[in-house]
C-alpha positions in Angstrom: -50.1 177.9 -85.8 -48.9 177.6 -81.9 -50.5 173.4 -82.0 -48.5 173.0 -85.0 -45.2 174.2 -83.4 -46.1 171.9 -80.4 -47.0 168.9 -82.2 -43.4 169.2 -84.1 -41.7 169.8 -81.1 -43.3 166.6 -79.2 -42.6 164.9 -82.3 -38.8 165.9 -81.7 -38.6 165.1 -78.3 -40.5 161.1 -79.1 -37.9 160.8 -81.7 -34.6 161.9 -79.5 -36.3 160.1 -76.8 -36.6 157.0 -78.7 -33.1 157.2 -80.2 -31.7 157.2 -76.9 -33.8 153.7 -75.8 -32.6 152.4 -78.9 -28.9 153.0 -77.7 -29.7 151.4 -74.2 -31.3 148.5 -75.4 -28.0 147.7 -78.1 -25.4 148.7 -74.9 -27.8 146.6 -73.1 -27.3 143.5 -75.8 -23.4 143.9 -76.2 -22.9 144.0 -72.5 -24.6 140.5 -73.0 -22.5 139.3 -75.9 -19.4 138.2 -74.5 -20.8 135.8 -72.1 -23.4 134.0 -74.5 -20.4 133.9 -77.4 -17.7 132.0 -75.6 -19.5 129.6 -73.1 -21.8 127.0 -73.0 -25.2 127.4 -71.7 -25.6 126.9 -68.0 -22.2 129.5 -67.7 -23.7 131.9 -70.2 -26.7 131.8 -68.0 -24.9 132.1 -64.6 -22.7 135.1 -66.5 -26.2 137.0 -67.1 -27.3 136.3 -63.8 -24.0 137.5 -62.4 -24.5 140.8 -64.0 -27.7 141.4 -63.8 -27.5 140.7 -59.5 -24.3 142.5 -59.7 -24.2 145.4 -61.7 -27.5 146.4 -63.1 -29.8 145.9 -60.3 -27.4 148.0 -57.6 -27.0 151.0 -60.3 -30.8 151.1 -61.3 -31.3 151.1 -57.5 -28.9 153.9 -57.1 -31.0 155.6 -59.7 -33.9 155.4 -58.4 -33.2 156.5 -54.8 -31.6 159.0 -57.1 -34.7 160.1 -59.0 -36.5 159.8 -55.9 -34.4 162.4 -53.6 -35.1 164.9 -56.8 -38.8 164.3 -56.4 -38.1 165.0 -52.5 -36.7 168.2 -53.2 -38.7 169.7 -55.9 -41.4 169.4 -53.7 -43.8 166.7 -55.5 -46.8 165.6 -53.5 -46.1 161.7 -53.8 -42.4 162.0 -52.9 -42.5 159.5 -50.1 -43.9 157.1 -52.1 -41.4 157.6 -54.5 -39.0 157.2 -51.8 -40.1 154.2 -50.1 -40.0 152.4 -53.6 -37.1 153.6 -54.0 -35.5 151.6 -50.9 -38.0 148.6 -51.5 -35.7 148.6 -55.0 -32.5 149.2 -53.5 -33.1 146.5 -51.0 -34.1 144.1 -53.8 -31.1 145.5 -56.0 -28.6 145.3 -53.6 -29.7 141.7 -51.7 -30.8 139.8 -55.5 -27.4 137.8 -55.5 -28.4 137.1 -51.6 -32.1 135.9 -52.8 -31.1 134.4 -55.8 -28.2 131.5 -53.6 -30.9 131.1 -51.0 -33.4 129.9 -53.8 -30.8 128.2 -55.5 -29.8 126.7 -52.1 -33.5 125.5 -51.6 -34.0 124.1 -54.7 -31.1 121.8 -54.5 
């Protein structure tokens, strides 16, 4: 009787869990939708790179030195290599519009 009650209850918790991925990924699409309507191609693809460099990467970054500091507190075993990913992703989030001219700037 008790596996029963678990198996429903991680049936639940896939379900709410996949509901909420399924709102991520349509904010994630109509965040998008502007840009690709109203523009032709090579702006609608500098528009997604400018928010991806500018606004997705830094707060995913912020999250995970977020998520990272929790793991630091709670005490978890691997928590400074959660941290030290953490900045290697921040420095990445924060300095992709940097990386992204210089390629561009080589290319050209």
């Amino acid at each position: 009787m008790n596996a029963i009650n678990t198996k429903i209850k991680s049936e639940v918790i896939i379900k709410n869990y996949s509901f909420i991925f399924s709102l991520f990924i349509v904010a994630v699409v109509l965040m998008f939708v502007p840009d690709l309507a109203h523009a032709s191609l090579e702006s609608s693809l500098n528009g997604i790179r400018l928010k991806l460099t500018g606004v997705i990467l830094p707060v995913l970054a912020v999250i995970g030195i977020a998520l990272a500091s929790v793991s630091l507190f709670t005490g978890n075993p691997q928590a400074k290599q959660h941290i030290l990913y953490a900045v290697m992703g921040a420095v990445l989030g924060f300095g992709a519009q940097a990386i992204v001219d210089f390629i561009a700037q080589t290319v050209r």
